[in-house]
N, C-alpha and C positions, 0 to 999 in steps of 0.2 A: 447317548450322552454319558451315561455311569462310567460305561466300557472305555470309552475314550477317559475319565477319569482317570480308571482302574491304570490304563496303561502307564499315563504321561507321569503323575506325582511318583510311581516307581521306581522310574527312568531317572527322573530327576535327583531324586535320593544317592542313587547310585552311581551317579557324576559328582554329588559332593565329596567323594571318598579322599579327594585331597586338598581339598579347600585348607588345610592349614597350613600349608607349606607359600600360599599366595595371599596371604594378608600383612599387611605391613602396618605401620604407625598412622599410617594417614587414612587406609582401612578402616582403622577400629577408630579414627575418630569419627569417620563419616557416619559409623554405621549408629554410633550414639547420639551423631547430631539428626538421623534420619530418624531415630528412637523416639526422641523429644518432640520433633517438627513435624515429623511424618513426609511419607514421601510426595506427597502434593505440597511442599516447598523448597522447592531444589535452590531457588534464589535465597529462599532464607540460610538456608542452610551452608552454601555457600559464602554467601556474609560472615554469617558468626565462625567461620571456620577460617574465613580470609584467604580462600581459594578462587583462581577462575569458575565461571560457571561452566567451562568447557573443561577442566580437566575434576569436576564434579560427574558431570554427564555421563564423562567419559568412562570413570572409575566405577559410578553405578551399573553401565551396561554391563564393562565387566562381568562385575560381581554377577548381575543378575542370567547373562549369558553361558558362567561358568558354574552355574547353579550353588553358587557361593551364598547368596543373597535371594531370600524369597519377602515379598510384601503380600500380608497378608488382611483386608479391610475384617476385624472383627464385627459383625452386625451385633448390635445389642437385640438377643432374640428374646428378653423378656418384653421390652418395649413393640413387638410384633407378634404376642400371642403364643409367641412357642416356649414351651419347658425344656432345661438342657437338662441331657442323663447321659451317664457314661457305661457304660454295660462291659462285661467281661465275664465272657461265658466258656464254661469248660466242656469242649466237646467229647461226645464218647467215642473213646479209639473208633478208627476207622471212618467215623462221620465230619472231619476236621473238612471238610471240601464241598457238602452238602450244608453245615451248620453256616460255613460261609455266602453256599449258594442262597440261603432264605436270609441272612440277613443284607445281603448286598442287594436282593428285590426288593426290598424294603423301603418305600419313597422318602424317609423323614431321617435316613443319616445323613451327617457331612463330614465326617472321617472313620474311616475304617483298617483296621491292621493286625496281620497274626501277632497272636502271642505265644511266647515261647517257654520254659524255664519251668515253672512247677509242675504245668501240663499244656496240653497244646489245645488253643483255642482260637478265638476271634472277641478282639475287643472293639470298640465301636462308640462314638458321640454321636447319640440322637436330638433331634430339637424336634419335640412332640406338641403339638395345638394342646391350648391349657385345657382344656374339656374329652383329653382323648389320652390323659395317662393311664388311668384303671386299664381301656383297653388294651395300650399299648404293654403294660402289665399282665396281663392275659396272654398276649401274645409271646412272652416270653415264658409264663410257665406252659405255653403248648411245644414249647421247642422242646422243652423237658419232656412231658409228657405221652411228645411223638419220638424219644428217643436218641435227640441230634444232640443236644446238651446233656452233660451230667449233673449240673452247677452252676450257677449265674449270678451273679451282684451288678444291682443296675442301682447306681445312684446318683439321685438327683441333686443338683445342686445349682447355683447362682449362675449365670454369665460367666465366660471365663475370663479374670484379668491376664492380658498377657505380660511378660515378664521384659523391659524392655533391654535392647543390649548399650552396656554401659563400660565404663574404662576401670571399674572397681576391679581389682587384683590383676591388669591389664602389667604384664614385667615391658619392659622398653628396650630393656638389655637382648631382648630376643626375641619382640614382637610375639609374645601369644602371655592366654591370661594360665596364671598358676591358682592352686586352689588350697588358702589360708584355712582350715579346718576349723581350728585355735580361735581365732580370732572371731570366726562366723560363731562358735559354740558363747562367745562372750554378748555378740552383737545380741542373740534371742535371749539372752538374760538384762541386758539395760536397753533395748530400742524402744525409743515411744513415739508416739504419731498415729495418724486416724488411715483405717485401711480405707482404699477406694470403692467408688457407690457400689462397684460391678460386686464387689463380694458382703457386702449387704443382703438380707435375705428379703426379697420382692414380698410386698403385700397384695400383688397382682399382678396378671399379667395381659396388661391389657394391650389394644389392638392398634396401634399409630401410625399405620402406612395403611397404602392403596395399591392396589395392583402394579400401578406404573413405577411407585416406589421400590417394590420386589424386584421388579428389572434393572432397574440403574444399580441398586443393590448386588447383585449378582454379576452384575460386570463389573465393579469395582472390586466384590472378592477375586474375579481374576486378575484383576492386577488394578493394585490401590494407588499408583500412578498413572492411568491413563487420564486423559484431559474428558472435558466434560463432551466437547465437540465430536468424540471419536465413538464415546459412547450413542451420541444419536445418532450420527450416521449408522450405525450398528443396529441399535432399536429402532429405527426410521421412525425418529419422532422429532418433532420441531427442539430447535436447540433454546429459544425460549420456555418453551410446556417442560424441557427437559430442565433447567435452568432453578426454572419454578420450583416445581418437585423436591430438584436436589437443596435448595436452599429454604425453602416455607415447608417442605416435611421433615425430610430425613434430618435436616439438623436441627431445625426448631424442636420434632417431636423426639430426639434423642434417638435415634436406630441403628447411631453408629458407635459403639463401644469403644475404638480407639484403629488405630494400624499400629500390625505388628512386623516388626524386623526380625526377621528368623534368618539365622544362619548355624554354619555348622565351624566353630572354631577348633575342633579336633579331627583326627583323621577319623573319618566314617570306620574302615576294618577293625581298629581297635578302640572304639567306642561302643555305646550301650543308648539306648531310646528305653528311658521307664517312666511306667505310672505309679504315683508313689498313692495311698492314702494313709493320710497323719492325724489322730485323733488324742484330743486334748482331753484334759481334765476342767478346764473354764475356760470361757471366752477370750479373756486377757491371754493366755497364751497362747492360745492359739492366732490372735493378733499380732504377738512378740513376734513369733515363727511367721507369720504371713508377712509382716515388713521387713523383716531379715531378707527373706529371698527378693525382693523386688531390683536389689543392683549387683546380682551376683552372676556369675557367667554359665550355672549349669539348670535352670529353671526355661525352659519355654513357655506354659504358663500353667493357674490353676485357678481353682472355683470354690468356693466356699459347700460344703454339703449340706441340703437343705434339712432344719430339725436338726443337727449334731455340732455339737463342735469338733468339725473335722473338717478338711482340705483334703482336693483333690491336687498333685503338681504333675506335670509332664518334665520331665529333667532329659538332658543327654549330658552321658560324663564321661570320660578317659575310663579305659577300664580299669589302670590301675589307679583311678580315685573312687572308685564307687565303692570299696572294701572299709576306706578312709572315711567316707561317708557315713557310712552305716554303723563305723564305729561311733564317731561325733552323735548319730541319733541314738546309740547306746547311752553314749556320754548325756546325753538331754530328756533318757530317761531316769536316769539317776537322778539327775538335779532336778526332775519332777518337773519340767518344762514340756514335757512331750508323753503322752498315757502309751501309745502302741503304733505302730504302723504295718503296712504292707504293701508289696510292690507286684507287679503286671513288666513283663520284658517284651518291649513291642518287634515285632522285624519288620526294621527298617526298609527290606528289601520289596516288600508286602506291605504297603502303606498306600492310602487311598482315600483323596481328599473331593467333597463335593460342595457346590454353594446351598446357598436356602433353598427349598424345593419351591420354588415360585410356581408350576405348573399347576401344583395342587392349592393353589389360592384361586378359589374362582366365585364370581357373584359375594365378594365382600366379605369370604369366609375363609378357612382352612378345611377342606376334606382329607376327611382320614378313612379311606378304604380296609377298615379291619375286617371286614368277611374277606375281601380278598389277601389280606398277607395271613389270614390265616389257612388258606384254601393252600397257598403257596407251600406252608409248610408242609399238608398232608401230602402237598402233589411230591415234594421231594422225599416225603418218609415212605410213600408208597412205590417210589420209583424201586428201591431195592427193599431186602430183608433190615427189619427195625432191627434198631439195638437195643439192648437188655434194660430196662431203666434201673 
């Protein structure tokens, strides 16, 4: 199942490389009313747009066909027991394809991707059962300690809110959005307003699904548009029991943190995929900064870090904006809006997306096999000559 992962979100990345030359006005209104509504309302969406629902349909296949458009169901994994950590680890020359091989065995990611730019490594979002960080902590300094890694920062932080897409700096004169620099440096100095629950720091993380709820779950992160009907013919389970489930758990107990609209509004070859981390000096600004990005066109999403005021963001930007960028977070550490940052350059090309690990939910619990991915490591550091720690 990984492997079939590993290939297809690849693939897929690598057909968006001209998604900007096929978006139009009626495009980018969709993709902001599918933003708001989400893609299990195609009738609403259509209304508030004043479109056919057949050249609605029509334009999502599309998009979705031309890998323009991904729907993405976030699950709210603190509401199901699991801790979200982000890991970027530097591997030691020559081990860049082993440090990969141990974490991609690894049952408890659901995105994985090289990274490139300071050093070459593997970075990676894990959602760990609340009672199995320390271990999974462990397991990372044996990556170190067997060699594969030089360096690693794993941090944890909140759910991730994702960033939805909107018509803010949206030009009309040429259908694609530009990027007001100026203006955004103004916005994180006067924006006010309450950030969303998801970047809130959890006072637990407690366990509100059931098994059967991990399944419906997992088919909806593959495609947060399918009907409920399609999912149990899939899971061969009564479309009432299923019906149930989806409406007396998952929504009542909260496990769905939002859908996301991910698309690629710039050409893939001359764009950039980065992980940014931004750490403040107090809460408040870092607040400023966190509802500035919420309607901006180069944010896919971020997570609040847990214990710090700091933020994790995933951005993709034009490459000749990202110089412009970086100036503006100059520009907002002067004005003492922003303490420090640092950035992770993902490839794109190497990118690799998996749902909740539902297999390892068994007898009302999360197993977390640590003797085994730790066995996994030694068996990759022993396969060849270690590297020097």
């Amino acid at each position: 199942m990984k492997q079939e992962a590993l290939k297809d979100q690849g693939s897929k990345i690598r057909d968006a490389k001209t998604t900007w030359s096929r978006l139009d006005d009626l495009d980018a209104q969709i993709l902001e009313a599918l933003s708001i509504l989400g893609p299990r309302n195609l009738k609403e969406v259509a209304a508030k747009l004043g479109i056919p629902a057949t050249t609605l349909r029509y334009r999502v296949k599309r998009m979705v066909s031309e890998s323009i458009l991904f729907f993405h169901l976030n699950p709210y994994h603190t509401n199901i027991g699991l801790k979200k950590v982000t890991v970027f680890a530097e591997a030691n020359q020559g081990y860049e394809d082993d440090l990969l091989k141990c974490l991609t065995a690894h049952d408890y990611w659901i995105f994985l991707f090289r990274i490139y730019g300071p050093f070459e490594g593997v970075g990676g979002v894990f959602t760990i059962p609340r009672d199995s960080a320390s271990q999974f902590e462990n397991y990372l300094r044996s990556l170190k300690a067997q060699g594969l890694a030089q360096s690693i920062e794993a941090v944890w932080s909140t759910c991730f809110q994702g960033v939805p897409v909107t018509m803010k700096w949206y030009d009309h004169a040429d259908s694609s959005w530009k990027f007001h620099w100026d203006e955004w440096i103004d916005e994180v100095t006067s924006i006010q307003g309450e950030l969303p629950y998801t970047l809130a720091e959890p006072s637990d993380w407690p366990l509100k699904a059931d098994r059967e709820d991990l399944l419906i779950l997992k088919e909806l992160e593959k495609n947060g548009a399918v009907n409920l009907s399609d999912i149990a013919r899939t899971l061969k389970m009564n479309l009432a029991r299923l019906k149930y489930h989806y409406y007396e758990h998952i929504l009542k107990n909260g496990v769905i943190e939002g859908y996301q609209v991910e698309t690629y509004r710039n050409p893939f070859p001359v764009s950039e995929m980065l992980f940014f981390k931004f750490g403040f000096s107090n809460p408040e600004s870092m607040s400023k900064f966190a509802l500035s990005l919420l309607d901006k066109p180069f944010g896919i999403f971020m997570g609040k870090v847990l214990g710090e005021n700091s933020l994790l963001l995933q951005a993709y930007l034009p490459k000749q904006e990202f110089r412009a960028f970086v100036a503006a977070l100059s520009t907002l550490i002067k004005k003492g809006l922003l303490k420090n940052y640092h950035y992770y350059i993902q490839d794109m090309c190497q990118t690799w997306r998996e749902t909740i690990p539902y297999e390892h939910f068994k007898q009302g619990r999360w197993e977390y096999d640590a003797p085994r991915y730790n066995q996994d490591i030694d068996n990759v550091a022993a396969s060849g000559d270690k590297a020097s720690n």
